[in-house]
C-alpha positions as CSV (number, residue, x, y, z in Angstrom):
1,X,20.1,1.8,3.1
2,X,18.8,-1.9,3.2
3,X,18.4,-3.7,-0.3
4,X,15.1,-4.6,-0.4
5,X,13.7,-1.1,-1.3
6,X,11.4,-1.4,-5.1
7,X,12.0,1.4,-7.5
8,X,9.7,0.9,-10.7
9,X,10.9,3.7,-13.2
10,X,8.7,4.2,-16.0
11,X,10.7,6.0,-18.7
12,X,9.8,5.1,-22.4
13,X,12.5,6.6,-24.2
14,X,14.8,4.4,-22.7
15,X,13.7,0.7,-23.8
16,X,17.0,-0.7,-23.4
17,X,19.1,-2.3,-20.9
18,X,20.8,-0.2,-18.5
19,X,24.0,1.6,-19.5
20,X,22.7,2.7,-23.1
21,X,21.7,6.3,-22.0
22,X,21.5,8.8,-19.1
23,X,18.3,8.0,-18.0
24,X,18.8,4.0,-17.5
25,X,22.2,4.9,-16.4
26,X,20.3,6.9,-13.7
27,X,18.3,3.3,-12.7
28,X,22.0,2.2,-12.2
29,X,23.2,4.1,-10.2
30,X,20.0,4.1,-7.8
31,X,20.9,0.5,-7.4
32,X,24.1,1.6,-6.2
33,X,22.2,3.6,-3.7
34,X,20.4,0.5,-2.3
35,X,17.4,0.4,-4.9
36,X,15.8,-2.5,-6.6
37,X,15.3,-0.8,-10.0
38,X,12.7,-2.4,-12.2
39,X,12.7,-0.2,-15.4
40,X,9.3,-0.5,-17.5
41,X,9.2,1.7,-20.7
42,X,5.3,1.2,-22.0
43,X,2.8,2.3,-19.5
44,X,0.5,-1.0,-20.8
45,X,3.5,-2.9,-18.5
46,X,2.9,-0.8,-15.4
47,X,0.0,-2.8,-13.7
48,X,2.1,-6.0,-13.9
49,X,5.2,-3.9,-12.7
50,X,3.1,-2.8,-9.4
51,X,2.0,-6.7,-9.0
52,X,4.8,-7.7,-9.1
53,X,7.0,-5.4,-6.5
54,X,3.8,-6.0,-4.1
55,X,3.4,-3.2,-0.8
56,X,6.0,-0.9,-0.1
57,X,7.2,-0.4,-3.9
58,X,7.7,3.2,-5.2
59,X,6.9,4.4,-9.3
60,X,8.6,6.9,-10.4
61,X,6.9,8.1,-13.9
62,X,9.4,9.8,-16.2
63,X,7.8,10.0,-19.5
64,X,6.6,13.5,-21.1
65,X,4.6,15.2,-19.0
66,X,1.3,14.2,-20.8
67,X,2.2,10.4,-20.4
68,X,3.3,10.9,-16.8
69,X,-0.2,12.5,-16.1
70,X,-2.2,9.8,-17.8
71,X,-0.3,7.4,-16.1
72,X,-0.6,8.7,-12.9
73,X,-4.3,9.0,-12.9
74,X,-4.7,5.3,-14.1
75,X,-2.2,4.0,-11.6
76,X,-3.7,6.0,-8.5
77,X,-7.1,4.6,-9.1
78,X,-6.1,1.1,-9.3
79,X,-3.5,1.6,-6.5
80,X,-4.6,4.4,-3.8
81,X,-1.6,3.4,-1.5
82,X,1.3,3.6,-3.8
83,X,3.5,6.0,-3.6
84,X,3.8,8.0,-7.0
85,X,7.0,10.3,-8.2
86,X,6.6,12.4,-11.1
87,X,9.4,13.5,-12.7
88,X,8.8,17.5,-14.4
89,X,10.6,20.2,-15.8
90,X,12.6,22.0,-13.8
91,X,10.8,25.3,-15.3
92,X,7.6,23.6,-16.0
93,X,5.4,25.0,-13.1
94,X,2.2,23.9,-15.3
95,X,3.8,20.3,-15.3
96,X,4.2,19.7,-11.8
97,X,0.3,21.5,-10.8
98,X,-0.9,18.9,-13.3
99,X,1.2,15.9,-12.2
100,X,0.2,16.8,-8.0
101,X,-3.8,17.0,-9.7
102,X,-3.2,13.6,-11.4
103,X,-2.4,11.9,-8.2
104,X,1.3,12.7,-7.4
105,X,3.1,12.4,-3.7
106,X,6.0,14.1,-5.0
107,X,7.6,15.6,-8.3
108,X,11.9,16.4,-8.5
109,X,13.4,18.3,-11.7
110,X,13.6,15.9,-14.7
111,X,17.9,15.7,-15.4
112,X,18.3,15.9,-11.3
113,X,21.2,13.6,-10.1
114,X,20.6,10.1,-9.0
115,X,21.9,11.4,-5.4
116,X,18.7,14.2,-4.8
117,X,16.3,11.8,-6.3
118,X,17.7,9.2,-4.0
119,X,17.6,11.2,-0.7
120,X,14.1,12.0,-2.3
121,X,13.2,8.4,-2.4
122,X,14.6,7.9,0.9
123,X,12.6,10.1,3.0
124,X,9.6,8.2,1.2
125,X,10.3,5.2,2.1
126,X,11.4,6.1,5.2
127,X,7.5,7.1,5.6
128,X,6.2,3.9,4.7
129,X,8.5,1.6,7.4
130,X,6.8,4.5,9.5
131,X,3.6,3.6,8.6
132,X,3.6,0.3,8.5
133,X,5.1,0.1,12.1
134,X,1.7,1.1,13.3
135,X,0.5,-2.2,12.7
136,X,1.1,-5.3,15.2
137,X,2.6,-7.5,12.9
138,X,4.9,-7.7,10.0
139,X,3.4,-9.1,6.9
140,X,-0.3,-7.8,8.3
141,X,-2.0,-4.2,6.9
142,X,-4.9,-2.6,6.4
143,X,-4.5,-0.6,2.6
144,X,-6.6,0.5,0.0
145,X,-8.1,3.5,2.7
146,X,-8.2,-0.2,4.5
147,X,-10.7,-1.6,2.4
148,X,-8.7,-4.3,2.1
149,X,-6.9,-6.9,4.5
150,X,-3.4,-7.6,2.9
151,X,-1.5,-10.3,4.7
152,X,1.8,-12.6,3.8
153,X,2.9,-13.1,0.4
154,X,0.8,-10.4,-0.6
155,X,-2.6,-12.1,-0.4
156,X,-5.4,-9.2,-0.5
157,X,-8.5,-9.8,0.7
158,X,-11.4,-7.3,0.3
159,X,-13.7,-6.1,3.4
160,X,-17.1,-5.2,3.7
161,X,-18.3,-2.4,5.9
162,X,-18.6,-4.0,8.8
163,X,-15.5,-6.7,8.5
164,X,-13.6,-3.2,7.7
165,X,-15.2,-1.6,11.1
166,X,-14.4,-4.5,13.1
167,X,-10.7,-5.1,12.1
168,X,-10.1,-1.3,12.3
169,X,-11.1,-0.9,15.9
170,X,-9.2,-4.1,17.2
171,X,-5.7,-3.0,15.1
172,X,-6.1,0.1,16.4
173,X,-6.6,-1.2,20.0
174,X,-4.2,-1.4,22.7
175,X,-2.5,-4.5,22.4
176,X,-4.6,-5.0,19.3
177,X,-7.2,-6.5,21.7
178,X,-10.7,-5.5,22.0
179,X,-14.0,-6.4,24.0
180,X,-17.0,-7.3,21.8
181,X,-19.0,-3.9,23.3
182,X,-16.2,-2.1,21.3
183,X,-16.4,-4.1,18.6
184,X,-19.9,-3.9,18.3
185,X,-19.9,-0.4,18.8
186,X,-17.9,0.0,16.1
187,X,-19.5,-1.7,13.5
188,X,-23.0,-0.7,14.5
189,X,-21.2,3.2,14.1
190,X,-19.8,2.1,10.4
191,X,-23.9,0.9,9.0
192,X,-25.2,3.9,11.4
193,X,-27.0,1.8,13.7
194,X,-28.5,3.0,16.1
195,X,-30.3,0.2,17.4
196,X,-28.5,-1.3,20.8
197,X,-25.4,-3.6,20.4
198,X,-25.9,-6.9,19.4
199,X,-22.9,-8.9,20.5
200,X,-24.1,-12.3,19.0
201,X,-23.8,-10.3,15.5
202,X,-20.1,-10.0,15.7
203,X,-19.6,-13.8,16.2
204,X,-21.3,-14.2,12.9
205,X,-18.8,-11.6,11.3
206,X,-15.7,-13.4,12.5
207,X,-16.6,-16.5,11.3
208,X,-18.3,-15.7,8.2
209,X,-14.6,-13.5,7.5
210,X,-12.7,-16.7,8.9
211,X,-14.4,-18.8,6.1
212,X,-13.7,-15.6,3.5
213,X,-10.1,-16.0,4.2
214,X,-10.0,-19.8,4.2
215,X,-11.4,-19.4,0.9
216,X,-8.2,-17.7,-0.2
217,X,-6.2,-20.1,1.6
218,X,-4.6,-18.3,4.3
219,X,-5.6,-18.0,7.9
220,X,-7.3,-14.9,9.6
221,X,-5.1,-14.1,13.1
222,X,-7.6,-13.8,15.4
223,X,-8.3,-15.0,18.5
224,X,-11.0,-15.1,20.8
225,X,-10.8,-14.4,24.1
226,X,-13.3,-16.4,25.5
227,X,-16.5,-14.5,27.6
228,X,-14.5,-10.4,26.7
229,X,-14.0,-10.0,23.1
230,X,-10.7,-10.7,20.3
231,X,-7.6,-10.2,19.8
232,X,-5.4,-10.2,16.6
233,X,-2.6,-12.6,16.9
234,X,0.7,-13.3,14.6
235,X,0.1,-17.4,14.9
236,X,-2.9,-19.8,14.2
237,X,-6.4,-18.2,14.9
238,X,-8.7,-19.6,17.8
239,X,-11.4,-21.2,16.3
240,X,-13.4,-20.9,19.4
C-alpha cells in the first residue's frame, strides 16, 4: 500500500506518544500498514489536523460516542468531502445510527484489530484514487459538492454559479474540451435562463475567473480554442 495515505485519529484518552497504550499502539501499527498517522486527542485541534493533511486525508473519530457525534457533525459541515470513520461499540446499535446521522461514511467495532480497520481504510481510499481519476489532471478537482476549484498545493478557490456551471461541463467533457454553445448552455441552465445563449457572456466569465485565480497566485488551465470554445489544460493557460 503506498505511503502517502493520511490517517488523522482523533482519540482523547490517549494524549501521549505512541506506544503508551492500546489505542496509540493501534496508530502504530497502521503505520506499519502504510498509514501516515497523525494522532489529535482534543477535537479543538481537528480543523488544523484536516488543514494540514489537505485532500485525500481520512479521520477516524475514536472518542465516546457523544464526542465522536459532535465531532462528526462540526467536521462534515466544514469539510463535506472528507471521508469520516466512526469508531462504535461493537453492541452499541444506538451509537452507530447516531454516528451515520451525524455525518459518518463508515463506523468498525471500537477494540477491532489494526488489520480490519486497515482493510477498512483501504477500500476507502481506494475510492478516493477512484474518484479522483475522473478528473484530467493530477493536482486539479472539483470538491465541496464542487463549489470550489482546488488546484496544486492545495490552493482552494471558491466558485460562483456560473464559474461552477462552466468548469463542470468542460471537466466533464470529452477530452475536457468544450464549444462555447455548451458552455453557454450550461451556465444559462445553472441561473435558469431561458433567454437565448449569449456567447460573448462566457468570455467575461473566463477572464473575470482568470483574474480570481491570479488573485490567489496561481494560474487557471484553460485554454481557448480560438473561434469553438475551451479547453482545460495541465500547462500555462491561453490568455487569448
Amino acid at each position: 500500500m503506498p505511503s502517502n495515505l493520511i490517517v488523522i485519529l482523533f482519540d482523547p484518552a490517549s494524549p501521549g506518544p505512541p506506544g503508551v497504550d492500546e489505542n496509540t499502539d493501534m496508530a502504530s501499527r497502521l503505520e506499519t500498514c502504510g498509514f501516515l498517522v497523525n494522532h489529535c486527542a482534543d477535537p479543538r485541534w481537528l480543523p488544523d489536523f484536516i488543514t494540514h493533511a489537505g485532500v485525500g486525508a481520512c479521520l477516524i473519530l475514536n472518542g465516546a460516542p457523544d464526542q465522536n457525534c459532535l465531532a462528526a457533525s462540526s467536521v462534515r459541515m466544514r469539510h463535506p468531502d472528507l471521508v469520516i470513520v466512526v469508531m462504535v461499540p461493537s453492541d452499541g446499535e444506538d451509537a452507530l445510527i447516531q454516528a451515520l446521522r451525524s455525518g459518518a461514511d463508515a463506523c468498525c467495532p471500537q477494540g477491532a484489530s489494526a488489520a480490519l480497520l486497515a482493510t477498512l481504510l483501504s477500500t476507502v481510499f481506494r475510492r478516493i484514487r477512484q474518484s479522483a481519476g475522473r478528473w484530467p489532471f493530477r493536482g486539479w478537482s472539483l470538491q465541496e459538492r464542487d463549489w470550489v476549484l482546488v488546484g496544486p498545493d492545495d490552493c482552494r478557490v471558491s466558485l460562483t454559479t456560473g464559474e461552477r456551471a462552466f468548469l463542470r461541463a468542460l471537466l466533464h467533457a470529452p477530452g475536457s474540451r468544450a464549444s462555447h454553445g455548451d458552455l453557454a448552455a450550461a451556465v444559462n441552465a445553472a441561473y435558469g435562463a431561458e433567454a437565448p445563449q449569449r456567447v460573448r457572456q462566457i468570455g467575461l466569465l473566463v477572464s473575470r475567473m482568470r483574474r480570481k485565480f491570479e488573485d490567489r497566485g496561481v494560474a487557471l488551465p484553460l485554454r481557448s480554442v480560438h473561434g469553438w470554445g475551451y479547453m482545460f489544460t495541465q500547462g500555462a493557460s491561453d490568455q487569448r
